[in-house]
Structures are given as structure tokens and as C-alpha cells.
BALUMLUM-199421 format. One line per 10 residues: for each residue x, y, z of C-alpha. Coordinates in steps of 0.05 Angstrom, whole numbers. Each point is the difference from the previous one (the first is absolute). Layout:
REM BALUMLUM-199421
X:Y:Z  ...
***
This chain:
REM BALUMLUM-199421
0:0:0  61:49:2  -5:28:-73  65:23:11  57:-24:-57  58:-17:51  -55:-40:41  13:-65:-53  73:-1:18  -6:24:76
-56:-37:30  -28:-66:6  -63:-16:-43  -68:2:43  -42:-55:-32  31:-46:-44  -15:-65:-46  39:-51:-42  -13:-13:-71  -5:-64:-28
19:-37:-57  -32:52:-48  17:65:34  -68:1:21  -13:34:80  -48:21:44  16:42:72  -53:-9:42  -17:43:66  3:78:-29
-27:54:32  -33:55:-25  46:62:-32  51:1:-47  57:-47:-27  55:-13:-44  22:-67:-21  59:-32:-15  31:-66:-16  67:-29:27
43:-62:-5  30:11:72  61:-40:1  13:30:74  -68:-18:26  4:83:19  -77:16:-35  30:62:-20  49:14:-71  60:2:36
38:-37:-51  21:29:-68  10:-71:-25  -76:-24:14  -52:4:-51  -53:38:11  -68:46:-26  -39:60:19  -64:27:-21  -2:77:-29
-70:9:29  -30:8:71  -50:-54:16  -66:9:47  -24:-77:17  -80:-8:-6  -50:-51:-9  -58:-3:-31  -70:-57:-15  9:-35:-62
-38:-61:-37  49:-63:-26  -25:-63:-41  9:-65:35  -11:-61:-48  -21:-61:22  26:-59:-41  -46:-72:-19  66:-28:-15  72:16:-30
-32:42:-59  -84:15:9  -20:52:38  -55:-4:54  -24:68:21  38:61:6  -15:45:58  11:70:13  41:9:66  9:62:45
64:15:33  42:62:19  56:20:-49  61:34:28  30:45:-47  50:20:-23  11:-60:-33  31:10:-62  68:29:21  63:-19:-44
69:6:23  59:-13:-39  61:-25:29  73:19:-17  64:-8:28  47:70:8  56:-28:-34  36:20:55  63:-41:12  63:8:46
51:15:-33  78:-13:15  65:-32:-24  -10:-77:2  78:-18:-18  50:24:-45  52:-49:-34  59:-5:-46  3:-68:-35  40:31:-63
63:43:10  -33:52:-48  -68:-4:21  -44:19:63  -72:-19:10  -40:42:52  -74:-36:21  -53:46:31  -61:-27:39  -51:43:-42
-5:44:-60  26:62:12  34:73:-26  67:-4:-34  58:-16:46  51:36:-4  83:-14:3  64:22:13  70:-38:-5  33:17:69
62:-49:-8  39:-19:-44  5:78:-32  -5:27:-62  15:54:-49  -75:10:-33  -75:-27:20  0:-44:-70  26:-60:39  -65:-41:-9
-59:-13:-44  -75:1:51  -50:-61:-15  -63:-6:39  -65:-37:-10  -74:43:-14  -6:11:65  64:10:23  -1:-43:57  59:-43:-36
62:34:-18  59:-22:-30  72:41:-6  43:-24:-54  73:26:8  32:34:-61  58:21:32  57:-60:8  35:28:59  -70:0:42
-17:-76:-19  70:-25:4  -8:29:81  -20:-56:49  -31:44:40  -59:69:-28  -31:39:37  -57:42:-12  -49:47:26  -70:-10:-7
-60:37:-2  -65:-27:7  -69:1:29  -13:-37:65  -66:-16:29  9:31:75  -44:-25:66  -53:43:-18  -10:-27:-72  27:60:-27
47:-4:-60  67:39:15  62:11:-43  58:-41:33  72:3:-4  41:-68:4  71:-24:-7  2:-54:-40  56:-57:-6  7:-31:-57
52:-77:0  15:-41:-58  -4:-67:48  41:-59:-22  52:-17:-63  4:52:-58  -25:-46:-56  49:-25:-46  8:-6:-78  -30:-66:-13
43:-45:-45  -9:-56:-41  44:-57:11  27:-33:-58  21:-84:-2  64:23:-29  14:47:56  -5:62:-33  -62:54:25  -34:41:-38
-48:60:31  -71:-1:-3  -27:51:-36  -60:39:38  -42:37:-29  -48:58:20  -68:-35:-1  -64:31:-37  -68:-20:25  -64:16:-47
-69:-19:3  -3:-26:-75  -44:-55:-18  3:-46:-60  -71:24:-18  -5:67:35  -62:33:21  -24:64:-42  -9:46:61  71:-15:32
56:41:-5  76:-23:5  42:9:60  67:-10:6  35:-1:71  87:-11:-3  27:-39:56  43:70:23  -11:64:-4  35:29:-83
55:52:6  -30:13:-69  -59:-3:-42  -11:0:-78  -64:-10:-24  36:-14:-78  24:-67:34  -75:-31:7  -34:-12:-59  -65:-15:-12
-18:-34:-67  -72:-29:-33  -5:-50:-62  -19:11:-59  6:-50:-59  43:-46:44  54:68:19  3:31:57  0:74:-6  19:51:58
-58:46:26  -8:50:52  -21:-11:66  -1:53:57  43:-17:69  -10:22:65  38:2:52  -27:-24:82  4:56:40  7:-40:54
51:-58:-19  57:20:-41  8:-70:-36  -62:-8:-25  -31:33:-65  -65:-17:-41  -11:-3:-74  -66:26:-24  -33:-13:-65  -55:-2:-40
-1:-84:-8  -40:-32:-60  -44:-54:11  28:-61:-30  68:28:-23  68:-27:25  51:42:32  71:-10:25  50:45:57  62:0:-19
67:23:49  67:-7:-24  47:-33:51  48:44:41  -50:64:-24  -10:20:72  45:-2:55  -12:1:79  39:56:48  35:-78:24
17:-22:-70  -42:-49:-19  -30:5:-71  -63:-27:-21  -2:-70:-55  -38:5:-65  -74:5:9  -36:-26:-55  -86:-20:8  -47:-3:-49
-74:4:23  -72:0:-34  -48:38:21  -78:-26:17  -41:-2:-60  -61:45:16  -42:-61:3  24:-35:58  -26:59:49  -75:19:17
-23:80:0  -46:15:70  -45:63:7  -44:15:57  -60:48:-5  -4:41:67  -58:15:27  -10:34:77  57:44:-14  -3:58:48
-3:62:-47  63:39:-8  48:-55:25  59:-28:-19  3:-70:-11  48:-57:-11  -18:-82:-15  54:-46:29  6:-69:-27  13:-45:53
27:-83:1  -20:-58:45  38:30:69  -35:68:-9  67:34:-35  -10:53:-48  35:-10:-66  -22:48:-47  -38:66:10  -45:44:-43
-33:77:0  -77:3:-2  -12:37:-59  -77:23:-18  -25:-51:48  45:-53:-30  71:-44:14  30:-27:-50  53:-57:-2  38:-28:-69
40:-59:-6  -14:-38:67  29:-70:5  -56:-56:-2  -20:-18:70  -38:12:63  -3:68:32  -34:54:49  -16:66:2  -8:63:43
-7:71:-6  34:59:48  -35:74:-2  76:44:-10  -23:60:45  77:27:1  9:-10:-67  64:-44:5  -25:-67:-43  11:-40:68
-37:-17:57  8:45:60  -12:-32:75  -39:47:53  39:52:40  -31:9:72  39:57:16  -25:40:-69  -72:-45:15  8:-20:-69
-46:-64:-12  41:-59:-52  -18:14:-76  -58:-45:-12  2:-63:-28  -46:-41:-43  9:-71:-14  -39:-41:-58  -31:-50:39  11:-47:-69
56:-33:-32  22:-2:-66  38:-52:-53  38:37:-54  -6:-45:-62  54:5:-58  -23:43:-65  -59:25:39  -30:65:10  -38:11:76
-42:42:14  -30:-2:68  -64:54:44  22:16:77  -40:30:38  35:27:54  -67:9:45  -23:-71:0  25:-29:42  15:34:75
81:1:17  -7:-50:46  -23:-55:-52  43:29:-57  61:-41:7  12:-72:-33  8:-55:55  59:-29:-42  40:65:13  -24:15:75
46:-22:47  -41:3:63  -63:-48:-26  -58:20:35  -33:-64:33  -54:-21:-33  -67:33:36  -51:-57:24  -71:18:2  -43:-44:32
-22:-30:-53  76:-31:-10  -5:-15:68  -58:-40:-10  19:-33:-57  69:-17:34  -43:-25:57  -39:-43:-56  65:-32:-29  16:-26:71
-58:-29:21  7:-33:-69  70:-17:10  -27:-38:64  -48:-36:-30  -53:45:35  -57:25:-34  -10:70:-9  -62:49:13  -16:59:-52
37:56:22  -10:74:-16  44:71:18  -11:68:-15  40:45:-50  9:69:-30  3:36:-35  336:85:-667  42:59:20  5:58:-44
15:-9:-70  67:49:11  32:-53:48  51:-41:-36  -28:-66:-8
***
């Protein structure tokens, strides 16, 4: 009853009630006035949010608890499937009883410096607990003249980060030290910038040149050579690009050493392509073009055309590849109804353990996917109130409620050559009964209503060779011609 914001995270709750397997709660006991609810997993057993790491809801509005007469049907059943007579009841409906709350977790998570480690003499790998803001680095010992005595590689979220040494005289030290600064979750879940001293130790033997031992005695070095991982397939789908990630980071880079060539008439010719660089990783780089359906394709690198800051140079690269004829994928569009007016949109495509895998605008009440691999997949919808293209969570502190989602309570199989078109209504079914069962991870448990219960109570009187009196229960209530076919 204290409508005050801080009271959710200050005081315990005055009335509460579990849900169960659907979500579905009722809190008995109220007094008159007025309320707001809320919903919290309470790992601490504190009935107050106390915890930036449990998830949790509130309600935007103010509720006043009333009740009121109202009239309900109760059916009374001859057997499994007749009805006898269906009589109008009287009973006292407490109300609200309509009130949705959707739960969402803060993302908060603490953050800190799980280990650091040196496993290569030229390369050091910091782990963080959590995503977080850029690190940042400074070589304390062994010295240097300039800053350029390293190249920075760190994962999307930088909570990964990995230091490859340029410099020889650094990573042929047995001992680097740097200073480190970082955020740090403190004891009141607050996320400070921290500086550390960090030690860095190659442990164990230098590793040796490996040789090849000979019968006749002689031994002859083994050539290493500066690995090149791609993602290119044999047939290779029409919607991929190619990425290219070398083994170590390049102390130079010319795109005139990859070539890209298609066939024509049994020759390859050389065509453009455009490369990009990761902003991110240093050693990788992705090749983007225009792919025709059908056609073959090959990469091309010459040996010894790129070399590492450590010497190695890359062996010949040489794949050829066909692309997927146009035939072997299905085309999906879904016609939107329920849209709220004015807002953005997106369709996500989602696989058998409720991952997303490819994403698409509503456009004029419509999302459309082209060239979808045959199979079996899901679907929901997000309302983009920020504008980003991604989902946003709920913010308690700017009472900002999670972007709404949608999910099609359906699922779909994507047939080769084939062109979908599907209706959703978003309205038609209420959240709560949207969701697929073979993507929900907390089943609900099947609801019995006392006509299961008397039928259960049926099969084991029958079961023990009893007989069984008549039982009865109450109860109630194409696509467009312009897509490419």
C-alpha cells in the first residue's frame, strides 16, 4: 500500500501469493485502498527486490481491489461428451482480475577479473566475469621506447581480451607487467573503475623447434605454417558471406594477394569482392559478395602472401565452392495483423531451443524472409520502442517496462522451392497461451478439471476390475507476384 517507488526495494511485500505452473496468481486477504503490484523471484527469501540479479515485474498503474455479483455457466455432463442441463450460477467476482505482469531480469551482473594467464610467450589472455566497457592497459615492465608494442583483441562484449606482443624484447621477458584498468562490481553493486597490477609468467619450457627425425640420422625442420580458418562449404549457402580468421595477428595486409574468381565456360575468371576488416579481432576479415545461385566459385591465396609479426607465413589456399541453386530454399511471409499503429516492428525466426537465427523489419504490416533452409521453425515478434532493431529488457530505475513480445503460438515447416505465406494475428491468442510447448522450457502442468478427475477415477476402478458409476463435473467457460519465385 506504500505507492512510493523505493518501497519495492526497501520493504517487505504486505500480501503475497505464488504463481504456478502458468504464471497464473491470486493474493487473497486485501483491504480496502490502494495498491501496487509486483512480481519477484526472491532468491533471498527477503519479499522485497533487494537483489539486482533476481527477476522481477511491476505494474505502471495503481490498483483499487473490489468485488462485485456476477452470473457463470455450470454444465452438467450425461457422460464424457452430452450435456445434461446447464445452469446459471451466482457467485462474487473479485476484480481486478485481468492483471499482466511481465517478468525480466536486469541484466545486471558482477563484474570483476576472473584470472589472467600467459600460456604463449607473445600472447596474454585476460577473462572477465561479465560483459563490460573497454579495459584499458599499460606496459609497466619491461620498458619501452613507444606505445606500438602490441596489437588489442577482445570479444563483442569485451569481457575476453587478448594482448598479442609485437615487440620481441617484451615477449622474450619471463616476467610483464601491466597495469590494468577496469570496472569492478563493488559491495553495493555498483560498477567502479579499478586499477590493478597485473603479473604476467610464461610457466614452464619455452617450446622448441620441432624436428623431424630422419632413419639415416640426418633432421630436417618442420615447416609451420600460419594457419587460415574459413567458413567455406563445398556447396555454400547464398546468404553467407566469407570470413577468413589467420592463426596470428598480419604485420601486413594486401587485399591483391586474395583473389576471388567465378567460372565461366570451364575458366575461372577474377571478380571483385568487397573486404572488411573486424573491428574487434585484427585477424579476421570477411569477403562480401553478390553470390549467384547455382554458379561455382573458388578463393585463391598464394603461399607466403601474408606474413605474421612472429614469422610464420600462411600455405596456398585454394577452395572451390557452389553456391545453393535457388530451388533448394523455401520463401516465408507473414501478414501482420494487431499491429499497434505507429510501431516499429521486427519478426524473428526462431529453431527448436527457442534461438533466433534470422531477423526481419515489419514493413506495411508485413515480414518477409527469402531463401530459408527447408525445415521446422518458430516465430515471434518484439515492438522496437528505442529504435535499436534489438530487444531491450526493463529498467526499474528509469520504470521502463521490457519491449513487448509476441510469439506465434504455431509452428512452421519450410519446404524446398516453396513460397509461404502465412495470417498472424497478434490478438488471438492472450500472452500467456501464445508460446509453443515445444519451445517453453518451464511446461505448465497439465490443468485437471474434474471431469479428468473423474475419468482418471473411471480408468481405476476399471483397472481394478471394479465397475464404474456415471460420473459428471462442471466446466467453463501465393505471395506477391514481385517476390522471386
Amino acid at each position: 500500500s506504500n505507492l512510493s517507488d523505493t518501497a519495492f526495494t526497501s520493504l517487505p511485500f504486505e500480501r503475497i501469493s505464488r504463481t504456478d505452473s502458468r504464471g497464473k496468481f491470486t493474493i487473497k486477504g486485501i483491504a480496502e485502498g490502494e495498491y501496487k503490484v509486483y512480481a519477484l523471484d526472491d532468491l533471498n527469501r527477503s519479499y522485497k527486490y533487494d537483489n539486482p540479479q533476481e527477476e522481477f515485474a511491476f505494474l505502471d498503474s495503481i490498483i483499487i481491489p473490489s468485488s462485485e455479483l456476477a452470473i457463470r455457466n455450470d454444465t452438467v455432463f450425461i457422460d464424457s461428451v452430452t450435456i445434461d442441463t446447464i445452469h446459471k450460477v451466482e457467485y462474487t467476482r473479485y476484480i481486478p482480475d485481468d492483471i499482466l505482469l511481465r517478468s525480466f531480469e536486469s541484466g545486471f551482473i558482477r563484474q570483476y577479473l576472473q584470472k589472467h594467464e600467459r600460456n604463449l610467450a607473445h600472447k596474454l589472455d585476460l577473462f572477465f566475469a561479465a560483459p563490460t566497457q573497454p579495459a584499458k592497459f599499460a606496459l609497466i615492465n619491461p620498458t619501452v621506447a613507444s606505445n606500438d608494442w602490441c596489437v588489442k583483441e577482445s570479444s563483442a562484449t569485451n569481457d575476453t581480451v587478448s594482448i598479442w606482443i609485437t615487440d620481441s624484447l617484451v615477449y622474450k621477458s619471463d616476467t610483464i607487467k601491466l597495469e590494468a584498468n577496469y570496472f569492478r562490481t563493488d559491495t553495493l553493486n555498483n560498477h567502479i573503475l579499478h586499477t590493478d597490477t597485473l603479473n604476467f609468467t610464461l610457466r614452464g619450457r619455452r617450446a622448441k623447434e620441432t624436428k623431424l627425425e630422419k632413419g639415416d640420422g640426418d633432421e630436417e625442420e618442420t615447416i609451420q605454417h600460419l594457419n587460415i580458418r574459413d567458413n567455406i562449404q563445398s556447396t555454400h549457402e547464398i546468404y553467407n558471406s566469407i570470413s577468413l580468421e589467420f592463426e596470428q595477428p598480419l604485420i601486413n595486409f594486401d587485399t591483391a594477394k586474395i583473389q576471388l574468381k567465378h567460372e565461366a565456360d570451364s575458366i575461372f575468371n577474377a571478380v571483385e569482392y568487397t573486404l572488411l576488416s573486424d573491428s574487434l579481432n585484427p585477424r579476421k576479415y570477411t569477403i562480401k559478395h553478390k553470390w549467384l545461385p547455382g554458379e561455382k566459385y573458388k578463393l585463391q591465396i598464394d603461399s607466403a602472401s601474408f606474413i605474421s609479426y612472429y614469422g610464420l607465413h600462411n600455405n596456398t589456399l585454394d577452395k572451390v565452392f557452389t553456391i545453393k541453386e535457388l530451388e533448394q530454399y523455401g520463401n516465408l511471409m507473414f501478414i501482420i495483423t494487431g499491429l499497434p499503429e505507429g510501431k516499429t516492428a521486427y519478426v524473428e525466426l526462431l529453431d527448436a531451443q527457442d534461438k533466433p537465427f534470422r531477423k526481419a523489419r515489419v514493413k506495411n504490416n508485413e515480414a518477409l524472409f527469402m531463401d530459408l533452409n527447408p525445415g521446422k521453425l518458430y516465430a515471434r515478434l518484439f515492438i522496437d520502442e528505442n529504435g535499436d532493431g534489438e530487444w531491450t529488457s526493463g529498467d526499474y530505475d528509469l520504470k521502463r517496462q521490457p519491449e513487448v513480445v509476441y510469439y506465434n503460438p504455431k509452428w512452421y515447416e519450410i519446404r524446398a522451392f516453396t513460397n509461404h505465406e502465412e495470417s498472424w494475428n497478434l490478438d488471438e491468442y492472450s500472452f500467456d497461451k501464445q508460446k509453443p510447448l515445444e519451445i517453453t522450457k518451464n511446461k505448465p502442468e497439465e490443468k485437471k478439471t474434474a471431469r479428468n478427475r473423474n475419468e482418471e477415477e473411471r480408468q481405476n476402478r476399471r483397472s481394478q476390475g471394479q465397475s464404474s458409476p456415471m460420473g459428471f463435473g462442471g466446466a467453463t467457460g501465393g505471395m506477391r507476384q514481385n517476390i522471386r519465385r
